[in-house]
MIMILO-898457 format. One record per residue (C-alpha): residue number from 1; chain; x, y, z. Coordinates in Angstrom, 2 decimals, m for minus. Layout:
% MIMILO-898457
- seq; mol; east; north; up
- NUM; A; X; Y; Z;
...
***
This chain:
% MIMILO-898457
- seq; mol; east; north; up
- 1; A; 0.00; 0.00; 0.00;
- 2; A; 1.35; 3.69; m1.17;
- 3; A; 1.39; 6.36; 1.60;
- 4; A; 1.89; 9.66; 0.57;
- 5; A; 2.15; 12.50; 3.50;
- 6; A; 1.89; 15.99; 2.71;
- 7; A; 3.26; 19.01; 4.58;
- 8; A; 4.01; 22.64; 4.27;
- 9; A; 0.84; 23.88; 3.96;
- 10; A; m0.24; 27.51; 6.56;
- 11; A; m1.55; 30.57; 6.72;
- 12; A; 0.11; 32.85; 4.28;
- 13; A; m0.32; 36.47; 3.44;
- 14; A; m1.40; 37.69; m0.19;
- 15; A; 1.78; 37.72; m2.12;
- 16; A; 3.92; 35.39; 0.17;
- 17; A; 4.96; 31.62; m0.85;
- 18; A; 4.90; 28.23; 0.54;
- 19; A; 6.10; 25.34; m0.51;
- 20; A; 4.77; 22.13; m0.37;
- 21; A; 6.15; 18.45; 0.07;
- 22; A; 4.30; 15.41; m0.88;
- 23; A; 6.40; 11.86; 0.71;
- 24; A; 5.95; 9.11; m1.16;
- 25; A; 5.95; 5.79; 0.38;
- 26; A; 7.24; 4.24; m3.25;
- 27; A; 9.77; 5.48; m5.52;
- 28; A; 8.16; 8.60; m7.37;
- 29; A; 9.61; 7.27; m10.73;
- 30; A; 7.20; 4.03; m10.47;
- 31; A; 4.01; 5.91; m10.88;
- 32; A; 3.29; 7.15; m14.12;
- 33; A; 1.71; 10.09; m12.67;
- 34; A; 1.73; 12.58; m9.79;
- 35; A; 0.12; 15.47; m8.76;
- 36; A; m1.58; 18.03; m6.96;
- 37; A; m4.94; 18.90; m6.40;
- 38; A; m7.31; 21.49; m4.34;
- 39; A; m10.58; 21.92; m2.80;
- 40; A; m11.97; 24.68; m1.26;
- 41; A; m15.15; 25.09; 0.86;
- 42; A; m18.17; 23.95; m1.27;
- 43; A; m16.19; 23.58; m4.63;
- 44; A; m14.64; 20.51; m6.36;
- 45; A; m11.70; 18.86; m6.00;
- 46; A; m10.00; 20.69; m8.90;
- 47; A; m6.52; 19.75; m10.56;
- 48; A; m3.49; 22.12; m9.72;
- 49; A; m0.08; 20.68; m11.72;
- 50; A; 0.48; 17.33; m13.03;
- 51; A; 3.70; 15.54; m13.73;
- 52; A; 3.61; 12.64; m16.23;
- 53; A; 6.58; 10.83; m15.90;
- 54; A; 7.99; 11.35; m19.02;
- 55; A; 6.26; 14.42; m19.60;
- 56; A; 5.51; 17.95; m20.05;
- 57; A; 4.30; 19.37; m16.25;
- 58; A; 0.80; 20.74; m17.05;
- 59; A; m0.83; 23.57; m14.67;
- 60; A; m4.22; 24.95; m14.12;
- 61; A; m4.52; 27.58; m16.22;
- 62; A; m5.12; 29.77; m12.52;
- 63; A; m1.71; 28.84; m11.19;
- 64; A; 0.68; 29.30; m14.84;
- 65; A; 3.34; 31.21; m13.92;
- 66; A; 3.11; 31.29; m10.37;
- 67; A; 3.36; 27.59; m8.96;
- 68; A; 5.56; 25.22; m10.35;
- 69; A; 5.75; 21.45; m9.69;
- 70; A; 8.63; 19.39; m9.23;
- 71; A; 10.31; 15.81; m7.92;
- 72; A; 13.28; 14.97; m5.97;
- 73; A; 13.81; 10.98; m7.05;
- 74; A; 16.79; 10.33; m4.12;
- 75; A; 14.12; 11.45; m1.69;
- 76; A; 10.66; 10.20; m3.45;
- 77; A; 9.37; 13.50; m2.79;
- 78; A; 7.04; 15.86; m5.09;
- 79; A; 6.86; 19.67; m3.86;
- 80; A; 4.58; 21.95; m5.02;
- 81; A; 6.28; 25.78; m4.96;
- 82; A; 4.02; 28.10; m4.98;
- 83; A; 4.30; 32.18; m4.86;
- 84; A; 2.07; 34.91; m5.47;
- 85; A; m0.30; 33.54; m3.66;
- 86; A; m3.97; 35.17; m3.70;
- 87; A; m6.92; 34.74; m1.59;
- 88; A; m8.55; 32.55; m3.78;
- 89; A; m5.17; 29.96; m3.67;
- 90; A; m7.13; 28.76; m0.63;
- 91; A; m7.89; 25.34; m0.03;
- 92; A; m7.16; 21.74; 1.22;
- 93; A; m4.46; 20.70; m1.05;
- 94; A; m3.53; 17.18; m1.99;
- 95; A; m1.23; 14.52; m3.76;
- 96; A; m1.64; 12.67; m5.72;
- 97; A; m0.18; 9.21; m7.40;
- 98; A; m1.28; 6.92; m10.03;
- 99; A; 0.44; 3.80; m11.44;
- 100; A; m1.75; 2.76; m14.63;
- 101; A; m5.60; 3.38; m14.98;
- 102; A; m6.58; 1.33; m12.30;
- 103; A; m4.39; 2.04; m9.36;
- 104; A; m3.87; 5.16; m7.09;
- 105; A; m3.39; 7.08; m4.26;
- 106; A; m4.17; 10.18; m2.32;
- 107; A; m2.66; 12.12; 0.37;
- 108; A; m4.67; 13.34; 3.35;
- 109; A; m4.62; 17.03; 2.29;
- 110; A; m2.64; 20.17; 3.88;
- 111; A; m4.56; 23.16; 4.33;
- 112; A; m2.97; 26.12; 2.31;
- 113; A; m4.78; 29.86; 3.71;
- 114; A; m4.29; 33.10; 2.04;
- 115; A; m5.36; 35.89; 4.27;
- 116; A; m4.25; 39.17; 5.53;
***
């Protein structure tokens, strides 16, 4: 069973940057995909950046230019910088992992707050 544990999330003023940190239980380079996602209060679970393995990182088009995805094989770790943050950046955000189309995993969520 995959674990992944996220961390970094807080409360952050407008402007200001956090990083996050997804741990993977598995070696990042055996899924085919990882992730991040984000809910806020009464909306969906939306998609935030992907990372294919052997692909092009992808981004909601809300976050382009201002988050950026990223892996870290030796420590089978995915991080999620993101600056500029706004007010509306806030949610629960999660990893996520996927080996083929019928396997994956989530994290339990970090809560990311943008408030002054």
């Amino acid at each position: 069973q995959v674990q992944l544990v996220e961390s970094g999330g807080g409360l952050v003023q407008p402007g200001g940057s956090l990083r996050l940190s997804c741990a993977a239980s598995a070696s990042i380079s055996s899924f085919n995909r990882m992730g991040w996602y984000r809910q806020a209060p009464g909306k969906q679970r939306e998609l935030v950046a992907a990372m294919p393995r052997g692909g092009s990182t992808n981004y909601a088009d809300s976050v382009k230019g201002r988050f950026t995805i990223s892996g870290d094989n030796a420590k089978n770790t995915v991080y999620l910088q993101m600056n500029s943050l706004k007010p509306e950046d806030t949610a629960v955000y999660y990893c996520h992992a996927a080996r083929g189309l019928l396997f994956d995993w989530w994290g339990q969520g970090t809560q990311v707050t943008v408030s002054s």
